[in-house]
C-alpha positions as CSV (number, residue, x, y, z in Angstrom):
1,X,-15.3,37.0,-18.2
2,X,-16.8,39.4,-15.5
3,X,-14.4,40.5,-14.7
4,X,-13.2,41.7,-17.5
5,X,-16.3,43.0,-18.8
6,X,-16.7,45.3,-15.4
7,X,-12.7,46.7,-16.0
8,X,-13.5,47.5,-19.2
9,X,-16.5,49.3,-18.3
10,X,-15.0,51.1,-15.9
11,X,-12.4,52.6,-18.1
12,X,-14.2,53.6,-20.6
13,X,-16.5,55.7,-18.0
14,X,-13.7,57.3,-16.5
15,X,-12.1,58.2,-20.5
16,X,-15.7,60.2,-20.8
17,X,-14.6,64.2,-20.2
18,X,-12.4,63.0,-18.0
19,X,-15.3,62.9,-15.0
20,X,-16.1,60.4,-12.9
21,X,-19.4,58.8,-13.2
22,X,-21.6,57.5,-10.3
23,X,-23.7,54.6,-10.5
24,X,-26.5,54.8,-7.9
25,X,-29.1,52.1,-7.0
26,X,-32.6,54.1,-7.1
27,X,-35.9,52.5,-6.4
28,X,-37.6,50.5,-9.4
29,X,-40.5,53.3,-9.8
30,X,-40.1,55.8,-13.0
31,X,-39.3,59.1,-11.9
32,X,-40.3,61.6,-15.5
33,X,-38.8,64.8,-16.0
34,X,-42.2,66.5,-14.8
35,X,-41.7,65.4,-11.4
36,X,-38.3,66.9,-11.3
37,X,-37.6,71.2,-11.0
38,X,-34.7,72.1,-12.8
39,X,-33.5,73.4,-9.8
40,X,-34.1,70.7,-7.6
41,X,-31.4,68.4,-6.5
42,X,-31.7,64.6,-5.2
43,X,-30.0,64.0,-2.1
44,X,-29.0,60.5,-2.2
45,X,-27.5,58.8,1.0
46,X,-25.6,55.3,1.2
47,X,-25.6,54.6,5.4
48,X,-23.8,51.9,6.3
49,X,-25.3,48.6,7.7
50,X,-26.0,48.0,11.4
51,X,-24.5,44.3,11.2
52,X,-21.7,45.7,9.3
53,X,-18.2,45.5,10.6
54,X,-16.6,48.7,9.2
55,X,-19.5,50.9,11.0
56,X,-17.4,51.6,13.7
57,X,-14.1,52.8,11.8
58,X,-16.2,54.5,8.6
59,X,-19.3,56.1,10.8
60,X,-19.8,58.6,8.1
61,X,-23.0,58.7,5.4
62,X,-21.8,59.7,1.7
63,X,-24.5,61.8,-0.2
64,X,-24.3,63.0,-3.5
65,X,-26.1,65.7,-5.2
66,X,-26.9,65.0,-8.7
67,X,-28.4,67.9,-10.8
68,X,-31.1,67.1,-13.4
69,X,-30.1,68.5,-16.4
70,X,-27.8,66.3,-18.6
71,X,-26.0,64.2,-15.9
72,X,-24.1,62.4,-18.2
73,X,-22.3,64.8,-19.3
74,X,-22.2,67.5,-16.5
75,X,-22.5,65.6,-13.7
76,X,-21.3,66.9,-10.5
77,X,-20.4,65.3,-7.3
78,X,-20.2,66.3,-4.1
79,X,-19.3,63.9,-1.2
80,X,-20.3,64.7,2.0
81,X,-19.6,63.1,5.3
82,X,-21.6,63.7,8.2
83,X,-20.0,64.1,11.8
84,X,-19.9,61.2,14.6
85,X,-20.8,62.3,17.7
86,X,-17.1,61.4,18.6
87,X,-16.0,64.6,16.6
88,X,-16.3,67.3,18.4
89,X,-18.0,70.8,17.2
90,X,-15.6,73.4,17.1
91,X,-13.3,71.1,14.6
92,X,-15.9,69.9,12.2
93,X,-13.9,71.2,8.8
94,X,-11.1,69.5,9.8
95,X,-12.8,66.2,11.4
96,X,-14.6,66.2,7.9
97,X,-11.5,66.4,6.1
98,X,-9.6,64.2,7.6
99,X,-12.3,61.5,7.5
100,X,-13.3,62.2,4.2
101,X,-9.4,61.5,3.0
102,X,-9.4,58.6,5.2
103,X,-12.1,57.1,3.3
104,X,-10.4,57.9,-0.1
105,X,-6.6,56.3,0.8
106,X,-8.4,53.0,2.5
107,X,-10.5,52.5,-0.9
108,X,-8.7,50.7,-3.6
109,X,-8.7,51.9,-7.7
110,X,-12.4,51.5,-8.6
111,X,-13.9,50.1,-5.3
112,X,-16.4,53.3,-4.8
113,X,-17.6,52.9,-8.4
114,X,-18.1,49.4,-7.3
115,X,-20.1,49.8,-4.1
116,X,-22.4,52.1,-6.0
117,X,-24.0,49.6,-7.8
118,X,-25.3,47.3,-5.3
119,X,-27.4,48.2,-2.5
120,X,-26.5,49.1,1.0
121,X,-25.1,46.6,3.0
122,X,-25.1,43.9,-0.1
123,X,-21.0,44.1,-0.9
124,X,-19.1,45.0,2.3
125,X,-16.0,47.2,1.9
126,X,-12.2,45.4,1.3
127,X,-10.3,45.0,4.8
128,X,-7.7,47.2,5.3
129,X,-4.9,46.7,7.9
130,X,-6.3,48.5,10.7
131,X,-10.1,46.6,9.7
132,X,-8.6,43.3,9.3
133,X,-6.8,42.5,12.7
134,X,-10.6,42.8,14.4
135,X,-11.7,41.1,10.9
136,X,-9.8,37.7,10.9
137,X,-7.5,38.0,13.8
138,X,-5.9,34.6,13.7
139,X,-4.9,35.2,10.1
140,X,-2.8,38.6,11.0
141,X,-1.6,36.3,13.9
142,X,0.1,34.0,11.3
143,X,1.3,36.8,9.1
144,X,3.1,38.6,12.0
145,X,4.8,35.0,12.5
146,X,6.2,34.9,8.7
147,X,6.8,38.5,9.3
148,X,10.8,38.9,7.6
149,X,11.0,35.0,7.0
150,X,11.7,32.9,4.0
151,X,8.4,31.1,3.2
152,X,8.7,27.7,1.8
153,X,5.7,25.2,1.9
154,X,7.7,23.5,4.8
155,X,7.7,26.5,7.1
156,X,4.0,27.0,6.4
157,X,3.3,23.9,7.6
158,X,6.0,24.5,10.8
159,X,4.3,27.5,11.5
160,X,0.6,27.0,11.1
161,X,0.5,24.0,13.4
162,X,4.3,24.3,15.6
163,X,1.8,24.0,18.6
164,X,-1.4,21.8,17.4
165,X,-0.4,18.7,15.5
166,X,-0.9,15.3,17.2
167,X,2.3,13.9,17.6
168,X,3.4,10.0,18.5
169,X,4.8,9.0,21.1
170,X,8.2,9.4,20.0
171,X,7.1,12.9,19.4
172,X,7.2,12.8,15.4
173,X,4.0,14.7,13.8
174,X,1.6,11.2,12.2
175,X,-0.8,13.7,10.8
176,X,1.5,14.7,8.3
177,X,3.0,11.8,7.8
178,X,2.2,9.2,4.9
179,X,2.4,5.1,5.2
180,X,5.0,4.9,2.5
181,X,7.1,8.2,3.7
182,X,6.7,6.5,7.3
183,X,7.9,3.1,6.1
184,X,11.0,4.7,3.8
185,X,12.3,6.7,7.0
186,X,12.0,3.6,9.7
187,X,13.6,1.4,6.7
188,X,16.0,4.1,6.2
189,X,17.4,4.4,10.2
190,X,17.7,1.0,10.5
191,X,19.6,-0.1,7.4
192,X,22.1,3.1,7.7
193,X,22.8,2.1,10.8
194,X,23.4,-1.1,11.2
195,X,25.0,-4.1,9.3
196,X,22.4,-5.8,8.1
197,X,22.8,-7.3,4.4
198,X,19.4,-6.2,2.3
199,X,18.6,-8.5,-0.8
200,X,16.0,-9.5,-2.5
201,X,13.8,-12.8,-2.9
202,X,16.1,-15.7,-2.8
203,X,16.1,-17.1,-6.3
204,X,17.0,-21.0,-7.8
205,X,20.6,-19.3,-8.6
206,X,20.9,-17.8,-5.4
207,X,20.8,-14.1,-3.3
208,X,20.0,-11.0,-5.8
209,X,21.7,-8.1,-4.6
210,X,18.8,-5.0,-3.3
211,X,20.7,-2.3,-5.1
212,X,21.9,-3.9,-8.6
213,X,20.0,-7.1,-8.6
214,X,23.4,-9.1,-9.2
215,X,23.1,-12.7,-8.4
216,X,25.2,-14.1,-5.2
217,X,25.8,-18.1,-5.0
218,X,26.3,-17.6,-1.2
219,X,25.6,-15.1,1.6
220,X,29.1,-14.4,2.4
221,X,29.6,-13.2,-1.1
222,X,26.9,-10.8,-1.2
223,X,28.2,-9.3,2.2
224,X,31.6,-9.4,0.9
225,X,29.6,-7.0,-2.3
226,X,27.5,-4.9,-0.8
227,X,29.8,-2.0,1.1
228,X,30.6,-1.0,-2.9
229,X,27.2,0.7,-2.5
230,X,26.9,3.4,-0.4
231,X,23.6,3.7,2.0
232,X,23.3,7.4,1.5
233,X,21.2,6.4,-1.9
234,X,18.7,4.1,0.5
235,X,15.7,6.9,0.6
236,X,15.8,7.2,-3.0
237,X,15.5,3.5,-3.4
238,X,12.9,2.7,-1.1
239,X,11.1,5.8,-2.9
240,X,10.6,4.1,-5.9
241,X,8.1,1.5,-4.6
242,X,4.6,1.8,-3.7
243,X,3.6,1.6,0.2
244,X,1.5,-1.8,-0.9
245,X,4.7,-3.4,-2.7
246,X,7.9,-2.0,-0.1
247,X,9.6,-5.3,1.5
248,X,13.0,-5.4,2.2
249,X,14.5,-8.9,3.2
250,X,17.7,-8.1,5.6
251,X,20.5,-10.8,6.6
252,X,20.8,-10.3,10.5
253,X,23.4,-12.4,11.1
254,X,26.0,-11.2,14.2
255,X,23.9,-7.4,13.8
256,X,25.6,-4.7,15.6
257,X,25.2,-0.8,15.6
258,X,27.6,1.2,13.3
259,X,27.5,4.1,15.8
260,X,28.8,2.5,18.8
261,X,29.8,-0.8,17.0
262,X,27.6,-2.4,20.0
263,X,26.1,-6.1,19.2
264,X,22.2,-6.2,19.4
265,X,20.5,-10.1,19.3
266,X,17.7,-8.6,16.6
267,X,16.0,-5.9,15.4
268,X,13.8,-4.9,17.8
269,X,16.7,-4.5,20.0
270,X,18.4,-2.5,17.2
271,X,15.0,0.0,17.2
272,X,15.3,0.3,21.0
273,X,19.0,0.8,20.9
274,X,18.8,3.3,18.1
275,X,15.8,5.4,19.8
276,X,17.1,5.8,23.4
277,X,20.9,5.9,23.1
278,X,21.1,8.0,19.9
279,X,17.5,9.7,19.9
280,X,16.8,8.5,16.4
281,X,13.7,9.3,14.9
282,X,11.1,5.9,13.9
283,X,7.7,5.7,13.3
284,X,6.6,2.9,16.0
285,X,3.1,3.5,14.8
286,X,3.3,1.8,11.4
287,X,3.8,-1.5,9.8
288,X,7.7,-2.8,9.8
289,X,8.7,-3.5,6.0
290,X,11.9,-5.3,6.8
291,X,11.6,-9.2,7.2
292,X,15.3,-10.3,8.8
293,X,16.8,-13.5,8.4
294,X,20.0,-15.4,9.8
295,X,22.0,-16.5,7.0
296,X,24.7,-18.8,7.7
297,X,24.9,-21.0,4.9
298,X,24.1,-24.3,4.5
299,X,20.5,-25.8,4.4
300,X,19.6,-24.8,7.9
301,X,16.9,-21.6,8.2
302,X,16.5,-20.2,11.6
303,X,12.9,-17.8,12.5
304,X,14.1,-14.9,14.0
305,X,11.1,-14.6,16.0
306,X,10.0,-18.1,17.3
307,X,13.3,-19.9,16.8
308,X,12.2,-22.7,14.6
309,X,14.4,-24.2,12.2
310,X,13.8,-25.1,8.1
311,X,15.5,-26.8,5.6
312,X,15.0,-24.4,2.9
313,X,14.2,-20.7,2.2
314,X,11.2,-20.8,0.1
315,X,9.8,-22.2,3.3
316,X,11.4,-19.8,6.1
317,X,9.8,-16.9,3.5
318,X,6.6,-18.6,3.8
319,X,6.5,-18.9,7.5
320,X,7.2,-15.5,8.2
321,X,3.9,-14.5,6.7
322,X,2.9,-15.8,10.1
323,X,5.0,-13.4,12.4
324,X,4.0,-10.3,9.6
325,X,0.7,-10.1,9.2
326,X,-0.2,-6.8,8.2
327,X,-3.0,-7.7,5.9
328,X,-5.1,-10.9,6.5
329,X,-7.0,-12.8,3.1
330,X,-10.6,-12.5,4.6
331,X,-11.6,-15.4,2.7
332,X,-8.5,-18.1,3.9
333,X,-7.1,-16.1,7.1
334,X,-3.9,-16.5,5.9
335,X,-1.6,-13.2,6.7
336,X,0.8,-11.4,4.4
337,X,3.6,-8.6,4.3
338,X,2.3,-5.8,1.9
339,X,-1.2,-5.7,0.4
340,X,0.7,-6.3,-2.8
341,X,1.8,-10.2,-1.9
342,X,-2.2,-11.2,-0.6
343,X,-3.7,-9.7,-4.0
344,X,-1.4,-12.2,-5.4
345,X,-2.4,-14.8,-3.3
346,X,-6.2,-14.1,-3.8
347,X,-5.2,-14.2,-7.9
348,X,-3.8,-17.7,-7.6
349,X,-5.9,-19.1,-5.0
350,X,-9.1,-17.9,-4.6
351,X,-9.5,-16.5,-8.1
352,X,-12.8,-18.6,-9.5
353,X,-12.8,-20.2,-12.9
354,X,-12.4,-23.3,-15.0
355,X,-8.8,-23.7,-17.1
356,X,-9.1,-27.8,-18.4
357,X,-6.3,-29.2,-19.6
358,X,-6.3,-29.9,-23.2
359,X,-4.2,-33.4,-23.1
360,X,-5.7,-34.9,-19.4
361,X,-8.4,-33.5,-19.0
362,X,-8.0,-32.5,-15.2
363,X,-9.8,-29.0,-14.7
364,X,-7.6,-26.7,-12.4
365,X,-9.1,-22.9,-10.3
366,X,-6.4,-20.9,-11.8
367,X,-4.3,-20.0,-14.8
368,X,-1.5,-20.3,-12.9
369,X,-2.2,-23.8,-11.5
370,X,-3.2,-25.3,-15.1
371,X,0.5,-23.6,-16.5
372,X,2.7,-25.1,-13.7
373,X,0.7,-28.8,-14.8
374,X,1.0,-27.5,-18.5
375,X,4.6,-26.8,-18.3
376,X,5.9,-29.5,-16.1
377,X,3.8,-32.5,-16.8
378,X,3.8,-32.2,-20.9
379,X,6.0,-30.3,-22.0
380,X,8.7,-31.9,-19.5
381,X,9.8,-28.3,-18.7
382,X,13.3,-28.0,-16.9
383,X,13.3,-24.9,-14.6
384,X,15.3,-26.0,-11.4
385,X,19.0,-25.4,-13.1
386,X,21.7,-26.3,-10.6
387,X,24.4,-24.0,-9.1
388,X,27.6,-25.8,-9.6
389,X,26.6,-27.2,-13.2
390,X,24.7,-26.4,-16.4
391,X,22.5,-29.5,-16.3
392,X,18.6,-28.5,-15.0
393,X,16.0,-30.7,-13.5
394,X,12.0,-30.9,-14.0
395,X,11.2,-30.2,-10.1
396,X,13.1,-29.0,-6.9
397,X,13.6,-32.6,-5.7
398,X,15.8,-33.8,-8.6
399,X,18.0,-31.2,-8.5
400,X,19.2,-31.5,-4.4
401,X,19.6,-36.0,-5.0
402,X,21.8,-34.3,-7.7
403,X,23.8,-32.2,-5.4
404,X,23.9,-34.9,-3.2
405,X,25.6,-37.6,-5.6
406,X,27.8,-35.6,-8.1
407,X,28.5,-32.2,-5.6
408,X,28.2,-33.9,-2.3
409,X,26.2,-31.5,-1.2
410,X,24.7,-32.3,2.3
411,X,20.9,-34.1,1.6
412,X,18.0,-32.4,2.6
413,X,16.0,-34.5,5.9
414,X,12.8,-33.5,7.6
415,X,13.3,-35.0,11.0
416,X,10.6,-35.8,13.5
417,X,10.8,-34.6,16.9
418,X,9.1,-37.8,18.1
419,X,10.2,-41.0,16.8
420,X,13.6,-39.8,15.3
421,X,12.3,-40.8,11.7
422,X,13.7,-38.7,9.2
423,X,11.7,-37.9,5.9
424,X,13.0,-36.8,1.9
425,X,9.5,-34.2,2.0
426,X,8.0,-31.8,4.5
427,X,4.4,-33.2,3.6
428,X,6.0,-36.6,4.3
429,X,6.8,-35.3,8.0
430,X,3.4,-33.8,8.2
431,X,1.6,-37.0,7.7
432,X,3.9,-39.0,9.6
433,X,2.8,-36.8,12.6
434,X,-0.7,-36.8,11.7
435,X,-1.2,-40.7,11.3
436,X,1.4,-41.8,13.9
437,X,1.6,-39.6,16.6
438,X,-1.6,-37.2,16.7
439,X,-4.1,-40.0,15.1
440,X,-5.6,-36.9,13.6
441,X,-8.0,-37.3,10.7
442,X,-8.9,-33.7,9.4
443,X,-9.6,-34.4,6.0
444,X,-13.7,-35.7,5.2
445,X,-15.3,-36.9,2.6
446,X,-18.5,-34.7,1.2
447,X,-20.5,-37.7,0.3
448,X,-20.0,-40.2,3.6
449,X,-19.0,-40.3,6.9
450,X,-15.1,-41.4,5.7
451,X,-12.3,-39.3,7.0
452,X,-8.5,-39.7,6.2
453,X,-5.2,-38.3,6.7
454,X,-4.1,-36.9,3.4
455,X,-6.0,-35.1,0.1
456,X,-4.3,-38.4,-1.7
457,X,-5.9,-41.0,0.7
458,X,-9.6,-38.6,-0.2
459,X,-8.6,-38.7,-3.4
460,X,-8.5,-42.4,-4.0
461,X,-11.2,-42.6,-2.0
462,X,-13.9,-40.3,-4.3
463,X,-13.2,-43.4,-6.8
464,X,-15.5,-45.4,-4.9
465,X,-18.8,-42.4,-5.7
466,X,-18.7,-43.1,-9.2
467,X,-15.6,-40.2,-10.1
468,X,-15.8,-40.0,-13.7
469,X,-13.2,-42.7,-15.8
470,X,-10.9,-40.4,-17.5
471,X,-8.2,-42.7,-18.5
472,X,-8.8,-45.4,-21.0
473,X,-6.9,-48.4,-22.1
474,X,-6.0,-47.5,-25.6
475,X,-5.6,-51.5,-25.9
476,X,-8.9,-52.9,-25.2
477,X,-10.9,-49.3,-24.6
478,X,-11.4,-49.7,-20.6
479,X,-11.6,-46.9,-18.6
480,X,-10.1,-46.2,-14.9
481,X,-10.7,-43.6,-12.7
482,X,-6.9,-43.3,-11.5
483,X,-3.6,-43.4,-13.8
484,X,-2.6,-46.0,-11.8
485,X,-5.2,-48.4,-11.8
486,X,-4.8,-48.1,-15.8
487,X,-1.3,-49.2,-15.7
488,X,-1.4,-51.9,-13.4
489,X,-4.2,-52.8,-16.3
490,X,-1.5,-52.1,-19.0
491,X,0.5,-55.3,-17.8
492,X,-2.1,-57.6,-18.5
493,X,-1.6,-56.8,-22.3
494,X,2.6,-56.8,-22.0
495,X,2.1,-60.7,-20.2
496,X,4.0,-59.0,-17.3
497,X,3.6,-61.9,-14.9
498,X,5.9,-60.4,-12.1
499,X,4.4,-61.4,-9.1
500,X,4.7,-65.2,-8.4
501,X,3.0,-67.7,-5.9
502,X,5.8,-69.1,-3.4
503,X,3.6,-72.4,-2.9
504,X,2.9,-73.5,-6.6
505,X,5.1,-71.2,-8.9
506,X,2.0,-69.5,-10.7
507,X,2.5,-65.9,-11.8
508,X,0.0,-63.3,-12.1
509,X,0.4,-59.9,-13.4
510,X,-1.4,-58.2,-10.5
511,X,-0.7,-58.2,-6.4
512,X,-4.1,-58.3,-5.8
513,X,-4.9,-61.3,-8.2
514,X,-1.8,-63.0,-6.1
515,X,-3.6,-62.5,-2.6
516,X,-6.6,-64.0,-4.1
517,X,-5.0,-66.7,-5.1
518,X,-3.3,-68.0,-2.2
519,X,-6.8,-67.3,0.2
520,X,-8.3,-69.7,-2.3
521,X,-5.5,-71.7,-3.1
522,X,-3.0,-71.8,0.0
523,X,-4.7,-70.9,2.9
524,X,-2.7,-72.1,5.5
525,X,0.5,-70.2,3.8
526,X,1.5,-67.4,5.7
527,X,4.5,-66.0,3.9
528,X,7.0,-67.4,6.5
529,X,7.3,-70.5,4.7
């Protein structure tokens, strides 16, 4: 608004007769027209400032001599420019005039009008060519660079710091350089390169292509799929996800270079390989995004990083948080891929709340938790559907003893490294070792000095501190702290004698009740009999 206010003022002075009009800055005192001669003339001088940077090229004073008598209207003005010392004597009319149209071509439309409003020394002068190399040298030093170039944003950037940018080691700019554009281009050299098979998270009906999401039953039909999708589309892929959510899961299996068509064991050997015997670019410096895996079929998992075998992939994809830990949960320790996958885990772990279940009553952390027990437990969901057949199964369990009776499907086994015993579970292997082997007792009660094994040897044990009696005999209206206890307590009302005495022939409904009967009854029996 200024602006526009001063143009317009400007034009309409100079549409009056045609004359220019000076603007002077005079002291604040009134001077009255008996002060003034009507002869006498004001000679007003504008000397530049001492700290000024133009003194040296405009060394001249301007003075101008404004009659008293109407100077709106017949102003006159005379500019005069007194000689430097530089000038010599004898050509003072042409010094004067050569200065004095110096002055005039270096000032720009309306700049003297301007620069006679202010005071001396307040608004300094534009640059001019000649002023501004001495003015801001470093900025004529990058305009003589672009000098007859094509100036895109890139080149600016090229040009500005060519010489100055920190640069890695593999002498790629990081300054410049984004997390996600970092993690694209390493994801980008090593996938066009190479062999590798990308997919996405192993599902319950098998491999999910990375570029179409099309479900594969096996590896070896994704791999057989995949060449229909060229890799020149990679960077435009990987473009589309946020730096927190990029993971790429790659099948490794026999890995060579498409270059040279040269094996490598893995891919650090593949970065290595790629960087010294074809000097491509990668971003050691950041976070790898690619998780590999060797896919052979079957139910055996190998790490590509420690070597250790699994039975299934959910549990392969789970260890390899340990060997990718680029963010760690703060509150667990527990380390993840992507910032993406440990808000996730602190959502369903660590988030704090109460969700009870409306039919049981157990009380679970989470959302999440309470609709798995919601889903499964009551409404007998059937999520696990099976690859070779429509029929579906409540849990994971179910479904591989089906595979293994009607597909013949090779059964799952969790051997022990130790004894040779060979277990249906992992968690069954784990306290095998714990109990067996290591004798180690982690797990303590809050209330005594007890410690067991398992949360299910606690959990039985928190009974015996007055847990509350959720489940009640709708029979006879007692209550029992575990499900179990209340069924063994069910068979007392069903007559379900099924546990007899080897001495007498009595029956009792109960185990226990037998064992008491033969220490009071048969003490010298000893079950050999």
């Amino acid at each position: 608004m200024v602006e526009e206010t001063e143009s317009l003022l400007l034009s309409t002075v100079r549409d009056i007769d045609k004359q220019l009009t000076v603007f002077v800055a005079v002291p604040s005192t009134n001077i009255t027209e008996n002060n003034v001669s009507s002869t006498e003339c004001f000679d007003i001088k504008s000397e530049m400032n001492e700290d000024s940077p133009f003194e040296s090229e405009y060394s001249c004073v301007q003075s101008v001599n404004v009659p008293e008598n109407n100077v709106s209207t017949t102003a006159g003005i005379e500019i005069k420019l007194e000689m430097n010392e530089d000038c010599p004597d004898q050509n003072e009319d042409s010094c004067e005039m050569n200065m004095a149209n110096d002055l005039k071509s270096n000032l720009v439309d309306g700049e003297l009008e301007l620069l006679r409003r202010f005071p001396v020394g307040k608004v300094m002068l534009l640059p001019t060519r000649q002023t501004l190399r001495g003015h801001c040298p470093l900025f004529v030093k990058y305009l003589e660079k672009m000098k007859g170039k094509r100036i895109t944003p890139t080149n600016i950037t090229k040009l500005l710091h060519g010489k100055s940018r920190s640069r890695t080691r593999n002498g790629l700019d990081k300054n410049y350089v984004t997390e996600k554009l970092a993690n694209t281009i390493n994801a980008c050299t090593l996938l066009e390169n190479s062999n590798a098979t990308i997919f996405k998270t192993k599902t319950r009906a098998g491999y999910p292509c990375f570029y179409c999401r099309e479900i594969f039953g096996s590896m070896d039909d994704l791999r057989a799929h995949q060449p229909e999708h060229p890799k020149s589309g990679l960077f435009k892929l990987f473009s589309r996800y946020t730096a927190d959510s990029l993971v790429v899961y790659a099948d490794v299996t026999d890995l060579r270079c498409t270059i040279c068509e040269q094996n490598v064991p893995n891919l650090n050997e593949l970065k290595t390989h790629l960087r010294r015997a074809h000097a491509k670019n990668y971003y050691a410096d950041f976070e790898d995004r690619i998780v590999p895996f060797k896919l052979k079929g079957g139910s055996d998992f190998e790490c590509q990083d420690c070597g250790f075998n699994f039975e299934t992939f959910g549990a392969i994809e789970r260890h390899m948080n340990v060997h990718y830990r680029n963010r760690i949960c703060e509150q667990c320790g527990a380390g993840f891929v992507t910032m993406h996958r440990l808000k996730i885990h602190n959502y369903t772990v660590h988030r704090e709340g109460s969700f009870p279940c409306g039919i049981c009553k157990k009380i679970y952390v989470s959302y999440y938790k309470y609709k798995i027990h919601f889903d499964v437990v009551h409404k007998l969901e059937k999520k696990n559907k099976c690859p070779k057949c429509p029929e579906k199964f409540i849990d994971y369990f179910t479904k591989q003893k089906h595979l293994v009776e009607k597909h013949g499907a090779a059964p799952i086994r969790y051997k022990c490294n130790v004894c040779d015993r060979s277990f249906t579970r992992r968690f069954s292997l784990t306290g095998h070792m714990r109990r067996r082997h290591l004798e180690q007792k982690e797990i303590k009660c809050a209330h005594c000095q007890y410690m067991c094994y398992t949360k299910w040897e606690l959990k039985v044990h928190m009974t015996r501190h007055g847990a509350e009696k959720l489940f009640e005999c709708g029979l006879c209206k007692k209550s029992y702290t575990r499900q179990k206890a209340l069924k063994e307590h069910a068979k007392v009302h069903f007559n379900d004698r099924r546990y007899p005495c080897d001495v007498c022939g009595q029956s009792y409904t109960q185990n226990c009740a037998l064992k008491e009967h033969l220490k009071t009854h048969h003490p010298d029996f000893d079950g050999t009999q």
